[in-house]
TORKE-865780 format. One record per atom (N, C-alpha, C): residue in one letter; x, y, z. Coordinates in pm, whole numbers, plus 50000, padded with zeros to 5 digits. Example, Ala and Ser with C-alpha at 12.3 -4.5 7.8 and 13.67 -1.06 7.14 Angstrom:
REM residues 2
A513194943150780A512304955050780A513204967050780S512854977550708S513674989450714S512905000350787
***
This chain:
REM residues 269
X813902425860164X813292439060165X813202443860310X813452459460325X813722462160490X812232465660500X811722466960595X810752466860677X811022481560692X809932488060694X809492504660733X809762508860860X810032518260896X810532522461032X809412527561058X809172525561179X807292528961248X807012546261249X806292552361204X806312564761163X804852570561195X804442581061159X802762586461229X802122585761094X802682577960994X802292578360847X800762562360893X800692559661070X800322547661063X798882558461143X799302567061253X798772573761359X797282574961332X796592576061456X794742569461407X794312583961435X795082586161592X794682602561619X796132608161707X795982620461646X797072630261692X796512639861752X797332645061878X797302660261987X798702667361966X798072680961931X799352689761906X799132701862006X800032699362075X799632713162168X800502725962122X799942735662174X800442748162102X799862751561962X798782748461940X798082741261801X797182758061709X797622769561783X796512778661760X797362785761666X798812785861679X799352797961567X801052789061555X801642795961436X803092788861387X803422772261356X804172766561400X804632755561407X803212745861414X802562746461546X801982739261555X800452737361442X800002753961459X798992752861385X799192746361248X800432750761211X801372742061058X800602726661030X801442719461123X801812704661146X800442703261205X799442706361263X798322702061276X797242700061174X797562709861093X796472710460923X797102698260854X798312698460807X798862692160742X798982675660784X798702677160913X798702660260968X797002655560906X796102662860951X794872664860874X794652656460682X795452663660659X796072658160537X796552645660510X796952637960586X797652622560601X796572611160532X797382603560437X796502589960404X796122582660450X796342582260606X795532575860740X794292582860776X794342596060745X793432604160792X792692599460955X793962603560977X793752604661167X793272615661181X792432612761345X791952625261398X792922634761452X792492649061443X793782657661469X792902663961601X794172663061708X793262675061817X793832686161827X793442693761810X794082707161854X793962714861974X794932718362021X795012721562186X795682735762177X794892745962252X795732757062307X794512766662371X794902778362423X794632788062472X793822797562372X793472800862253X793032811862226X791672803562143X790332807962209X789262796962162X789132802662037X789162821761962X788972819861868X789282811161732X790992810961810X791472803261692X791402789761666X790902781961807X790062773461756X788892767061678X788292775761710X787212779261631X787572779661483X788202788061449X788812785061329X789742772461281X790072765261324X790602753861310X789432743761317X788722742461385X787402736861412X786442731561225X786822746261213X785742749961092X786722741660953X787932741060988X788962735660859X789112716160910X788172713160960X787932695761040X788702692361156X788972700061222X790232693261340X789012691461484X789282683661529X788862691861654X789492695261767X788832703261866X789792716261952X789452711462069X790072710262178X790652712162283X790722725862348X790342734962481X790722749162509X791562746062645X793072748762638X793772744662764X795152748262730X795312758262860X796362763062872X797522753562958X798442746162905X799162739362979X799542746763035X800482755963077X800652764463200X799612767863337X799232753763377X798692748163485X799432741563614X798722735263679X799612728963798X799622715863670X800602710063769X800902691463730X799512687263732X798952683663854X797692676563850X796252684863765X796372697163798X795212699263663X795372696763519X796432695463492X797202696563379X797122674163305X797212671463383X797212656763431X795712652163432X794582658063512X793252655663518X792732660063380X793142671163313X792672676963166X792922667263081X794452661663073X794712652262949X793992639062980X793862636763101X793082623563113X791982619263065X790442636663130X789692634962975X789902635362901X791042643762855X791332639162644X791332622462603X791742618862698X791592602662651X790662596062661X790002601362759X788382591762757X787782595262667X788332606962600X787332614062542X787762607362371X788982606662365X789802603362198X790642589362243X789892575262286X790562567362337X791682560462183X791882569662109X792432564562014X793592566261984X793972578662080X795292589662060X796232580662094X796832580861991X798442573861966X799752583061933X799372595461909X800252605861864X800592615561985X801412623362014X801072635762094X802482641262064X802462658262003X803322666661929X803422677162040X804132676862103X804382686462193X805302698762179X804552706862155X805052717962075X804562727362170X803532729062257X803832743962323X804822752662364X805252763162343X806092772162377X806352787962393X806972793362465X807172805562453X808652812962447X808892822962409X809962825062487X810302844762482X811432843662588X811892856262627X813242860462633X813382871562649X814952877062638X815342885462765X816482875562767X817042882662905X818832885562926X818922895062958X820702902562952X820882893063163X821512885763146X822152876563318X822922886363354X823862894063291X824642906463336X823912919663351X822402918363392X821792928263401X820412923563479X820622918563640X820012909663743X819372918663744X819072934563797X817992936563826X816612936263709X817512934163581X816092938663463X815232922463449X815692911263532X815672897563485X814312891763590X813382894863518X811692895063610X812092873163563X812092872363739X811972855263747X811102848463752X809732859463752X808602851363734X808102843063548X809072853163487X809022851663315X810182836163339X811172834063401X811592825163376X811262814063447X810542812363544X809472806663590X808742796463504X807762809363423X806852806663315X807242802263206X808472804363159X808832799563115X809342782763056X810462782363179X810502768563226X808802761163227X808142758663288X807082752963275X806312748763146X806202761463096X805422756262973X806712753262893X807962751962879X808442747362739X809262731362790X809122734562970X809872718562992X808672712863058X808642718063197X807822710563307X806592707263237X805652709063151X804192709463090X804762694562988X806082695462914X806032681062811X806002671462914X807362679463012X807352659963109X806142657563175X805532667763207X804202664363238X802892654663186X802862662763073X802402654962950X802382640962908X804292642762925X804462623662848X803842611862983X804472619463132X803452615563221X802412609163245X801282619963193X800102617563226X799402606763069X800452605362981X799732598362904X800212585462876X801752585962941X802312574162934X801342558862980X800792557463069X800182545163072X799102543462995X798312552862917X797232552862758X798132542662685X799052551062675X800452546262555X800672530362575X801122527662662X801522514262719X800702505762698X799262508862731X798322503262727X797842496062565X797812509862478X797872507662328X798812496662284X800412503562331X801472490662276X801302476262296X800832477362418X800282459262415X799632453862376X798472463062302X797632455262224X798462455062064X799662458662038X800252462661922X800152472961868X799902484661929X799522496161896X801202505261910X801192511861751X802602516461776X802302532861824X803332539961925X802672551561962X803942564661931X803652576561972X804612581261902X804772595862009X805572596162093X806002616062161X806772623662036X806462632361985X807012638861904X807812653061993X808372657161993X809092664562114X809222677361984X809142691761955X809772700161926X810742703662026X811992705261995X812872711362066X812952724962002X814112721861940X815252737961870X816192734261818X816792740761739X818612744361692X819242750961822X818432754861912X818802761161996X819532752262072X818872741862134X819052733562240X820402723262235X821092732262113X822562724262084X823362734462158X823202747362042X824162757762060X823142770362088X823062774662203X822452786662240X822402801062189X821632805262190X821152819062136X821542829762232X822252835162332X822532841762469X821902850262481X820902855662356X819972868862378X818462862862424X818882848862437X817482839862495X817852829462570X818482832262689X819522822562755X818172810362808X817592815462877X816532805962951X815752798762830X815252805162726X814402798362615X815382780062578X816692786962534X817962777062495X817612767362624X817932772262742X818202761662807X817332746562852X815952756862835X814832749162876X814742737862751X815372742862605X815302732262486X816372721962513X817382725962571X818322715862583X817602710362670X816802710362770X816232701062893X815522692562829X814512696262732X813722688762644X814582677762554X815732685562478X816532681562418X817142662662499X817372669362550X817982657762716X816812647662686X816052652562768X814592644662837X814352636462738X814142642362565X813662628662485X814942616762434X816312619962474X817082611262441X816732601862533X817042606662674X816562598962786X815432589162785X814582596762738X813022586162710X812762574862610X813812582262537X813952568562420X814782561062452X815642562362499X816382551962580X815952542762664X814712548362738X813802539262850X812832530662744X812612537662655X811622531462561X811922519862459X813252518262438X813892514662317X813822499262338X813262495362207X812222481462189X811112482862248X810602491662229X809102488362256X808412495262150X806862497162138X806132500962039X805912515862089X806182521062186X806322534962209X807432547262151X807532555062089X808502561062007X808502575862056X810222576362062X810072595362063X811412601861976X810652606361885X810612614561797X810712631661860X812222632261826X812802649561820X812892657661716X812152668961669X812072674561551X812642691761657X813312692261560X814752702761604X814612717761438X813712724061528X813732740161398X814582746061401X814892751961310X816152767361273X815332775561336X815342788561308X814462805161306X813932800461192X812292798861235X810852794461147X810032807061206X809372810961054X808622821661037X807582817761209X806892826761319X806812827461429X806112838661462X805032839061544X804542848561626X805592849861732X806242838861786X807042836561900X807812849361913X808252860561815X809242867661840X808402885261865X807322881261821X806302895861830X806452904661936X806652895662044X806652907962183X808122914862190X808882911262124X809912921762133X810012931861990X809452928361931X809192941261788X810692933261645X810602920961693X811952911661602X811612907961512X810072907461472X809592899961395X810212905361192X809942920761218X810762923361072X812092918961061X812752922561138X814162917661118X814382898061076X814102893961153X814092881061204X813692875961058X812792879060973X811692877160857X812592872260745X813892883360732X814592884760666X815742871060564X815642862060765X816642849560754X815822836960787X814802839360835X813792827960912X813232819760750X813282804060779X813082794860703X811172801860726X810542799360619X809172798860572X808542788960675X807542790060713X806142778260764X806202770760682X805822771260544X805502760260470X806542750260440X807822755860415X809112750360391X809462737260513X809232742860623X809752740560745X808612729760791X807522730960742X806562720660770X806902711760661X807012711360540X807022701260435X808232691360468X809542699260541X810452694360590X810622682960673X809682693260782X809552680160905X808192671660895X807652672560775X806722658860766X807572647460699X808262651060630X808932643360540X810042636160614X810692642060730X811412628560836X810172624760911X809162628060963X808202620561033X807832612160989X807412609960843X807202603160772X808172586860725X809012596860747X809742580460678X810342573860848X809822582360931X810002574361072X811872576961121X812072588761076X812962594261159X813342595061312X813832590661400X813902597261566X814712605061561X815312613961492X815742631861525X815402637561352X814472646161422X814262656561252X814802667561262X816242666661249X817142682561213X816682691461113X816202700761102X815542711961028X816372719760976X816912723160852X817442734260795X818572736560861X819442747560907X820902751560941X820262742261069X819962734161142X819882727661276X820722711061225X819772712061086X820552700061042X822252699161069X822992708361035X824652704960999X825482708561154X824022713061205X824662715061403X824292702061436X823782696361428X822982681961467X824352672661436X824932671161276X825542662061253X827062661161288X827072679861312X828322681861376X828532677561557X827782683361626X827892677761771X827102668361810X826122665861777X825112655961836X824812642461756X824992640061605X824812627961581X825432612461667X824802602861684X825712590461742X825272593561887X824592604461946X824712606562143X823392597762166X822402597962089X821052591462145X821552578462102X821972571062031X822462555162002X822962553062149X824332563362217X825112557662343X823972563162462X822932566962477X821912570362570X821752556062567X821272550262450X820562538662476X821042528962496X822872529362486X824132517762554X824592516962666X823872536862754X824342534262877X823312528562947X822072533962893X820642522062937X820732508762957X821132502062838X820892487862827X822262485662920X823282492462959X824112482363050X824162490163192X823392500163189X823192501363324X821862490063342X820692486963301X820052474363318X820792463563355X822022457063285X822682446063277X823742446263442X823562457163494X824902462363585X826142460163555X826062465863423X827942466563344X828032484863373X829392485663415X830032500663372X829042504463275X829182517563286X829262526563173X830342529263038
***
């Protein structure tokens, strides 16, 4: 009989950042829900909607990762003194914007700036500042888990959101990479990869009717990606992301982790 692949179906407590609206707020109720009944934290910027999450059992966190490194770093640190239990962390904050590159003067760099940060610099930050919690857990046998949202994007780009795409492929990158550093150990990272999921994300440009039309459901899209989290998946291809996944990218995180183990060994690549 095979042995279960280590999954958050075990997780004591989970942090979902980006936790106030879409995706996250999703996968934060619904983790709530789990036959472990782990603690759920919920993290973001808008206290009402904490508050409201508050009131449905989670508890809230108020923090805008779009901070420096070290405040950002000093914040999650109390989260741990505070939830020395957290074995989970769903890194899902994000934003994004639209920008024409053949049209430099309309291309405000402070948006891509802000960008970059909160959808790359804020995870590596993150896995960072919690990585030695983590480590710490695994040695006592504690299995732990980075859950990374990327995109469908971060394969094949969207060009009417060049910077959003790119910053997912960085993420995209970063967790092959990490699992590669990680691989055999009780630390896990887990890539869950969306289509166009129903989204506030698209509101500031007036996309949201259109967009409505083709965008996979919240609920769909959550039932989805619990169901590879669950059975302990490390890439959860989502809907049309799935058959981009199996077309260019299946088999690349296996050779991440062959150029790892023999760059360790000092064999070629």
């Amino acid at each position: 009989m095979s042995t279960p692949n280590p999954s958050i179906a075990t997780s004591k407590c989970i942090l979902v950042t980006g936790a106030t609206s879409g995706i996250g707020r999703a996968l934060a109720l619904k983790f709530k829900e789990l036959p472990s009944k782990p603690q759920v934290i919920a993290v973001g910027r808008r206290q009402n909607r904490l508050d409201e999450l508050a009131g449905q059992g989670l508890e809230t966190v108020q923090l805008d990762v779009q901070r420096s490194a070290e405040q950002l770093k000093n914040d999650l640190g109390i989260i741990v003194e505070r939830y020395p239990d957290l074995d989970t962390v769903v890194l899902n904050a994000g934003i994004q914007h639209q920008f024409d590159f053949t049209q430099p003067e309309s291309v405000n760099l402070n948006k891509v700036a802000e960008e970059l940060n909160i959808n790359y610099t804020s995870v590596l930050t993150t896995v960072l500042a919690l990585m030695p919690h983590f480590q710490k857990l695994a040695a006592q046998g504690r299995e732990c888990f980075f859950v990374g949202i990327s995109s469908g994007l971060s394969m094949v780009p969207a060009a009417w959101v060049p910077n959003y795409a790119a910053t997912k492929a960085a993420v995209h990158s970063l967790l092959m990479a990490l699992r590669a550093q990680l691989a055999d150990s009780k630390i896990h990272v887990v890539e869950v990869m969306p289509p166009l999921v129903e989204s506030e994300l698209h509101d500031p440009y007036g996309t949201t009717e259109a967009l409505s039309k083709t965008w996979m459901t919240l609920e769909e899209f959550t039932k989805l990606t619990l169901d590879g989290l669950l059975k302990g998946d490390d890439d959860v291809p989502v809907g049309m992301s799935a058959a981009v996944f199996q077309k260019f990218e299946a088999g690349k995180s296996q050779m991440a982790i062959h150029l790892m183990k023999n760059h360790k060994a000092g064999k070629s690549y």
